[in-house]
C-alpha positions in Angstrom: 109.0 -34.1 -74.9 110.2 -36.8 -72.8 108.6 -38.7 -70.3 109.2 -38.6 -66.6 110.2 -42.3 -66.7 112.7 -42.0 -69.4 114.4 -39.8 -67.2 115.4 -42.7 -65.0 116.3 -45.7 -67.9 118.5 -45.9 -70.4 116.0 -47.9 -72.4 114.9 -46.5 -76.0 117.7 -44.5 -76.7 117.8 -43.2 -80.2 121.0 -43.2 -82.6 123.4 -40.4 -82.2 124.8 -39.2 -85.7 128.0 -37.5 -85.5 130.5 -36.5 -88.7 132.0 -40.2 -89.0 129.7 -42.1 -86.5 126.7 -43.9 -85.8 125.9 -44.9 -82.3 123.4 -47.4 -81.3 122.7 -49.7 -78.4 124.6 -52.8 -78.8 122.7 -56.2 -79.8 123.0 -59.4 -80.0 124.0 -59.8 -83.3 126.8 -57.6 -82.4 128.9 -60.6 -80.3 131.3 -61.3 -82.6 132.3 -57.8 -83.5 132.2 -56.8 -79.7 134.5 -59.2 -79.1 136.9 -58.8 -82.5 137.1 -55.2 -81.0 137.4 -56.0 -77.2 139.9 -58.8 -77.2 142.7 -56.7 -77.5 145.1 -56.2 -74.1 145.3 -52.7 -74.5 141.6 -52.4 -73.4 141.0 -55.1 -70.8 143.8 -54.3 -69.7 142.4 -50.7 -69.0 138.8 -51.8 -68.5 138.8 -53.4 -65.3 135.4 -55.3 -65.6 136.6 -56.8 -69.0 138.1 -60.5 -69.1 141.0 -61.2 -70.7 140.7 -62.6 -73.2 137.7 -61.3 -74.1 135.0 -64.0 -75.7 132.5 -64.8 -77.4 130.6 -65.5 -74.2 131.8 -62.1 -72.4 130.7 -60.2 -75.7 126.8 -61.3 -75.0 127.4 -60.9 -71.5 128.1 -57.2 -71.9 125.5 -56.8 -74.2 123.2 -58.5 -72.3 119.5 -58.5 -72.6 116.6 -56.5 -74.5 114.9 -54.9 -71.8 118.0 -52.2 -71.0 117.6 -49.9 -67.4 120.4 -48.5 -66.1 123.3 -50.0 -68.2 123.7 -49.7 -71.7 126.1 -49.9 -74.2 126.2 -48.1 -77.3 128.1 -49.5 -80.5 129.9 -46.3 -82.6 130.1 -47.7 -86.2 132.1 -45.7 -88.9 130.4 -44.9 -92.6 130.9 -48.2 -93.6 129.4 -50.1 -90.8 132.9 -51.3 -88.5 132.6 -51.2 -85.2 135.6 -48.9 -84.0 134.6 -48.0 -80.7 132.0 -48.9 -77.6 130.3 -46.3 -75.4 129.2 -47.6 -72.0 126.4 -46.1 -69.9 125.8 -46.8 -66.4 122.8 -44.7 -64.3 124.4 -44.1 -61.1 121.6 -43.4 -58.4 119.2 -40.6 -59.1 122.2 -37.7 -59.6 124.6 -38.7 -62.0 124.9 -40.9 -65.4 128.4 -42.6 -66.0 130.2 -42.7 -69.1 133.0 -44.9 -70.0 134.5 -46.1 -73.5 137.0 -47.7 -75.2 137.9 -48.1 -78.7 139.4 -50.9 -81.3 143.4 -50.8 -82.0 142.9 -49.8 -85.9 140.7 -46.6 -84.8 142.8 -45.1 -82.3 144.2 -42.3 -82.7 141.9 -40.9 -85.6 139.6 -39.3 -82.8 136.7 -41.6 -82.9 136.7 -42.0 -79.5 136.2 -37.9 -78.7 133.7 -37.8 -81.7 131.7 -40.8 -80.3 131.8 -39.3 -76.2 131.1 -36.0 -77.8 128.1 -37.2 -79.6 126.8 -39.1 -76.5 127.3 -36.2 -74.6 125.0 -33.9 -76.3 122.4 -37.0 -76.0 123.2 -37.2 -72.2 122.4 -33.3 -71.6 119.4 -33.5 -73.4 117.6 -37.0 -71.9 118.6 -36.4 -68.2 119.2 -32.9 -67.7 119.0 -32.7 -63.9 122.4 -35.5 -63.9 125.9 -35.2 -63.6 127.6 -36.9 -66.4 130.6 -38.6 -64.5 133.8 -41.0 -66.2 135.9 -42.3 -63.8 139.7 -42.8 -65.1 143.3 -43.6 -64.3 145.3 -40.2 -64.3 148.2 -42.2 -66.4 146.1 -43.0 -69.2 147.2 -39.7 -70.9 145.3 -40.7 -73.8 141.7 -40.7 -71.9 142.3 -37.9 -70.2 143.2 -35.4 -72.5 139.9 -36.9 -74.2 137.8 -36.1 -71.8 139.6 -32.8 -70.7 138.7 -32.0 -74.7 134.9 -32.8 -74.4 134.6 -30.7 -71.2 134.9 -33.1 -68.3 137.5 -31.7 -65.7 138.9 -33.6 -62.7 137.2 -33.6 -59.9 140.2 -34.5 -57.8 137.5 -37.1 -56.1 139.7 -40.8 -56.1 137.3 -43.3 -58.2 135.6 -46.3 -57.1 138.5 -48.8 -58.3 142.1 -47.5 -57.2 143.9 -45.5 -59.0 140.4 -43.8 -60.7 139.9 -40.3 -60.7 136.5 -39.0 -61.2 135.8 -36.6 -64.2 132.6 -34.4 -64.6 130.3 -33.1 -66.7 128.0 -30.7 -64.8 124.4 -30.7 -65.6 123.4 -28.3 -67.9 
């Protein structure tokens, strides 16, 4: 049973297992693979809160520090251990958890990136049931939407925060 203040952090999440996957929160011994993964145009270009490039010093930015709230970010590592894709988590008020993602130039395209947003998904529904889940996303990025449209987010027709964002939902369960 969860308590009523793990309703409202994103602190103490536990791994989600999928098929291929193995999402945890991100650490700091994770740096140097964040940023291997991150430093690719493709993503900071798409990301608009990632620098480009993307360093060493930006990786343990992101990750930043133990005690984690009302961001988090979740590393989704393959059987062997590679990091092939990040999961970001943002509380957003007292009504709705944001999701956003991006994953590394070798693991596109092998549906990693719906496996990992899947599995958060079902973590999302069951730790804050009274939320929206929300993603916020350019309506040209084909790629993103048709993975969320495949998870069960569906546009909101609600512009985004940045321009050019859409809003995507997940109602709560």
């Amino acid at each position: 049973m969860l308590n009523l203040a793990s309703r409202y952090s994103l602190a103490k999440l536990p791994p989600v297992e999928t098929a291929r996957l193995r999402l945890t929160p991100l650490e700091p011994a994770d740096a140097e693979a964040v940023r291997a993964l991150t430093d690719d145009p493709a993503i900071t270009g798409a990301v608009a809160f990632l620098s480009d490039p993307f360093t060493l010093a930006d990786a343990r930015r992101l990750i930043g520090p133990a005690k984690v709230t009302t961001d988090c970010f979740l590393g989704a590592r393959g059987r062997d251990g590679t990091l092939v894709a990040i999961v970001g988590l943002h509380l957003r008020g007292e009504k709705a958890v944001e999701i956003g993602y991006w994953v590394g130039g070798a693991a596109r395209g092998q549906g990693y990136g719906g496996e990992a947003v899947a599995g958060v998904l079902a973590l999302l529904r069951k730790r804050f049931p009274h939320r929206f889940i929300i993603a916020q996303c350019r309506l040209d990025n084909v790629a993103s939407v048709g993975l969320l449209t495949k998870v069960g987010f569906r546009d909101t027709g609600d512009a985004g925060q940045l321009p050019g964002r859409r809003i995507f939902t997940v109602e709560p369960t």
